[in-house]
N, C-alpha and C positions, 0 to 999 in steps of 0.2 A: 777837681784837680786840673791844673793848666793842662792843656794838650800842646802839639808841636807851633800852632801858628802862636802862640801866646810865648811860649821858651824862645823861640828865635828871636820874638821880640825884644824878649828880654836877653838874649844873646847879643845880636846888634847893639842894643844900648850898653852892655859892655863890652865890647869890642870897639866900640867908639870912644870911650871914657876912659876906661882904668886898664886894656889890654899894651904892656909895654912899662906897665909901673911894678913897682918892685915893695912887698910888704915889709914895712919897719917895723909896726908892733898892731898888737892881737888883744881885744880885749874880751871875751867871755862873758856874757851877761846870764844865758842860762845854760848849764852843764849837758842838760838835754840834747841840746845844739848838734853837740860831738862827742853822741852815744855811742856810737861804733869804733872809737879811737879807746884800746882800755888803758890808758893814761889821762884821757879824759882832756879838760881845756891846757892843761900844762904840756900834754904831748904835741897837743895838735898845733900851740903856740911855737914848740921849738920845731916842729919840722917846716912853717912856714913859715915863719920868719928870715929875713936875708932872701928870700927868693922872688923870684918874677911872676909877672902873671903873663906868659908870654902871647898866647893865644886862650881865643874865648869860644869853647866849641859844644855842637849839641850830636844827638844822635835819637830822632825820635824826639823824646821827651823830659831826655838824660841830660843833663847840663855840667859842664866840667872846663877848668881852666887847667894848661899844664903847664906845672912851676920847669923854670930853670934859672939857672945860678947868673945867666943876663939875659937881658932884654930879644936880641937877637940870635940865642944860642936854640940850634935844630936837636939839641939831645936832650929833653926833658927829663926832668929826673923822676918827677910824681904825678898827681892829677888831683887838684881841688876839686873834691867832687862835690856839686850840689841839688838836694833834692827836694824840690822845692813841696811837694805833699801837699793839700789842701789849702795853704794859705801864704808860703812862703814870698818872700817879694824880695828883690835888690835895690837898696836907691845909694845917691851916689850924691857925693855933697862936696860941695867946694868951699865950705868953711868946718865947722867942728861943733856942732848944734848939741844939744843932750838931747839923748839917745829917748828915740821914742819908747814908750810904755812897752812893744811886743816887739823892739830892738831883742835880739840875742848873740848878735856876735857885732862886732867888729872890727874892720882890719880900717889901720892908718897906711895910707902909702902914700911912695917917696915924692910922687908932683905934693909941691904945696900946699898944705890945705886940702888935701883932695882922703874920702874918707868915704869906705866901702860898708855900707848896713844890711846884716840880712834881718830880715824881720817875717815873723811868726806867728799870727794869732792864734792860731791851735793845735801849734808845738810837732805835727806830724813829721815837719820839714826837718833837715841834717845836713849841716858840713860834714866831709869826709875827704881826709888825703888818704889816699892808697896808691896803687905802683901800677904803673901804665903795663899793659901788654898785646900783643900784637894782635893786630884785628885775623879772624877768621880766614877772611877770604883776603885777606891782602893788598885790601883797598883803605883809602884813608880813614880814618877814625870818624869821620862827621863832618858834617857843615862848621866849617874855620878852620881847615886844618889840613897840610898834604902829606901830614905823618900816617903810617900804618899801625898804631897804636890807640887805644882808650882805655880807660878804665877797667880796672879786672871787675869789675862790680856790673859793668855794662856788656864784656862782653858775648853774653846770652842774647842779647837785644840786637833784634833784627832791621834792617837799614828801613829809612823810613819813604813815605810812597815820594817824596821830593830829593828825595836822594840820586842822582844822575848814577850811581853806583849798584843801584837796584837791581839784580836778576829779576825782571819782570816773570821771565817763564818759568822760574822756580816760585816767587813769590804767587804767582796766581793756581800753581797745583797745592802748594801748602794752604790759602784760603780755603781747598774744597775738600781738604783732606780730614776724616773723623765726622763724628757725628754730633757735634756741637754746635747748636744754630753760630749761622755768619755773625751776627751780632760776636758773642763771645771769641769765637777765633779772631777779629778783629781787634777784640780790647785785651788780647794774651801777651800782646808788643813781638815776637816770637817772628809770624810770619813776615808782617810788615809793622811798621813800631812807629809810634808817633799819635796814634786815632784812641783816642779816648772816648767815653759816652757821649758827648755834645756830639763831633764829626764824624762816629760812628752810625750816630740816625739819621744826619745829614743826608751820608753818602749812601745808606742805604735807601731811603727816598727818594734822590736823586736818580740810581739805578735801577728802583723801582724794584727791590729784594726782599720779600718779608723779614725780618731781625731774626726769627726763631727756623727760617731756613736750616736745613740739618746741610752742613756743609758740603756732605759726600751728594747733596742733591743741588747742587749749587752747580750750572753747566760755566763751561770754558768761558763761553761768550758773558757771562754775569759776574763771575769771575775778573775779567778783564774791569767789566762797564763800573763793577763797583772799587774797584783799583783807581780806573780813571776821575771816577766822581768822588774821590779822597783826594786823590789831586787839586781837582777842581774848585772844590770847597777849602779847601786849606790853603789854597794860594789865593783863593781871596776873601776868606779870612785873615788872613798874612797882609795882604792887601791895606786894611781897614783898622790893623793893629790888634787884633785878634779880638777874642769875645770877652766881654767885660759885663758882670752882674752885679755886681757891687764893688766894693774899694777893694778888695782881697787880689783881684785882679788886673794890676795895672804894669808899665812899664819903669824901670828905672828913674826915670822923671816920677811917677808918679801921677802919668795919665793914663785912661783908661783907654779900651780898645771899643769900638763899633760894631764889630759884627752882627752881635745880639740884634739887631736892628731886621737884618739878612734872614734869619734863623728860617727853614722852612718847614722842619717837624718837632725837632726838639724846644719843651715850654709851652706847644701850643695846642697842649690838650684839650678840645672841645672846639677849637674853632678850625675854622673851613680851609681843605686842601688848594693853597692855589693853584693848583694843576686841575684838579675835578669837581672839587666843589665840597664833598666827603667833609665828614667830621674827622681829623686828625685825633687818633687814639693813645691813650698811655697806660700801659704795666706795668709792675716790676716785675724784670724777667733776668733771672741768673743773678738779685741781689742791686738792680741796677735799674733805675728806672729808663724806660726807653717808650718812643713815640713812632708812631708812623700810619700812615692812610692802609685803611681797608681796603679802600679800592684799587688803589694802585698799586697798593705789596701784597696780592693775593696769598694768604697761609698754603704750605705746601701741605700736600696732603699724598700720601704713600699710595693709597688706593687709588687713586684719581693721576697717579705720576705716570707716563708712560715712558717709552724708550728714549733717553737721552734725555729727561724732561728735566 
């Protein structure tokens, strides 16, 4: 599933293309698309129709444009919500091609020629309009945006480590809180949102955490260091256009991103840590495969933990 460097990407590319155009019509290729609307493609046709896409915003890993009735108007009425699941992609065209084979929706808007596709190869992904509501804490809605509003569907989802909005000193006592290795509190999107499997092993590598760490043993200062090394790896993953494995994960254009290149644990089951030398190891753990060095993410161990350890 895309993670937050991969969504922004594809955020920026529309917010450069299609943010300020306005939908004339809606074509429906698979009903699936706009499962959650129970009017289905005929609902979800009349509520966006005649509207704008005025801004193109994320939160984490959440992606949403919010309609209003022009280009420039600060009171949104809805939230295009999109989610993109395992395979979904945007691409953005400036003439009127037929519609690729795992084409499922598309929207015609008012530039020219200009023609929005979402496309799906294994159907996880979903458009969804639903009705904006006001963010928790009173800060803007996400990256694009200096409304205090997102999606009711989002607003569970906690701000993500690139978010200049972040309670760092809340977000780093919820990382330690319960007894669920860091791994998993990390991919709950809850404390801090955006880290999915890929920059979840990253950054636990990085801070040098074991994954199955029981969080309540997770000290302040690891806490932090693996906060910061989500950072670290996701801005430059963001950097390089995020991580691309195959065709399933590219940008609006239609190119792919570089990171994969970067990767330090995740993928690289069996070969050597560049930090130590160590074979870099791999499990499924909590349903999820995950990577990381033995030597340097020493497993915590209850008997062997001491005070503050």
């Amino acid at each position: 599933m895309p993670e937050l460097p991969e969504v922004e990407v594809v955020r920026r590319g529309l917010d450069a293309l299609v943010a300020g155009t306005r939908i004339e019509a809606v074509e429906i290729y698979r009903d699936s698309c706009v499962r959650l609307l129970p009017g289905g493609p005929a609902e979800f046709t009349a509520e966006v129709t005649g509207l704008t896409l005025s801004r193109i915003v994320r939160r984490g890993k959440f992606l949403w444009c919010e309609l209003a009735p022009e280009p420039a108007d600060d009171a949104p009425v809805l939230a295009l919500s999109a989610h993109l699941g395992m395979s979904g992609q945007f691409r953005v065209h400036t003439d009127t091609p037929d519609p690729h084979r795992h084409c499922r929706a598309r929207l015609m808007l008012s530039s020219p020629a200009l023609v929005l596709d979402f496309l799906d190869q294994r159907t996880f992904g979903y458009l969804h309009v639903e009705a904006l509501v006001p963010t928790p804490d009173g800060g803007p809605g996400g990256e694009g945006t200096p409304l205090p509003l997102l999606p009711a569907s989002v607003a569970h989802i906690g701000r993500d480590a690139l978010d200049p909005e972040l309670d760092e000193r809340s977000a780093i006592r919820a990382l330690r809180r319960g007894s669920r290795g860091i791994k998993q509190v990390l991919l709950d999107q809850t404390a801090v949102s955006g880290i999915g499997n890929i920059y979840a092993d990253e950054a636990l590598w990085l801070a040098r955490v074991h994954p199955e760490r029981p969080a309540h043993a997770v000290t302040a200062s690891q806490s932090r260091a693996v906060l910061a090394a989500a950072r670290e790896v996701m801005g430059r993953a963001l950097a390089q256009g995020g991580t691309s494995f195959d065709a399933l994960y590219v940008n609006v254009n239609g190119e792919s991103g570089y990171f994969s290149r970067s990767l330090e644990a995740y993928g690289r089951a069996g070969e050597q840590c560049s930090r130590c030398g160590s074979l870099i190891r791999r499990a499924t753990i909590g349903g999820r495969s995950t990577h990381w060095c033995a030597r340097c993410q020493r497993r915590w161990s209850a008997r062997r933990a001491g005070p503050g350890s």
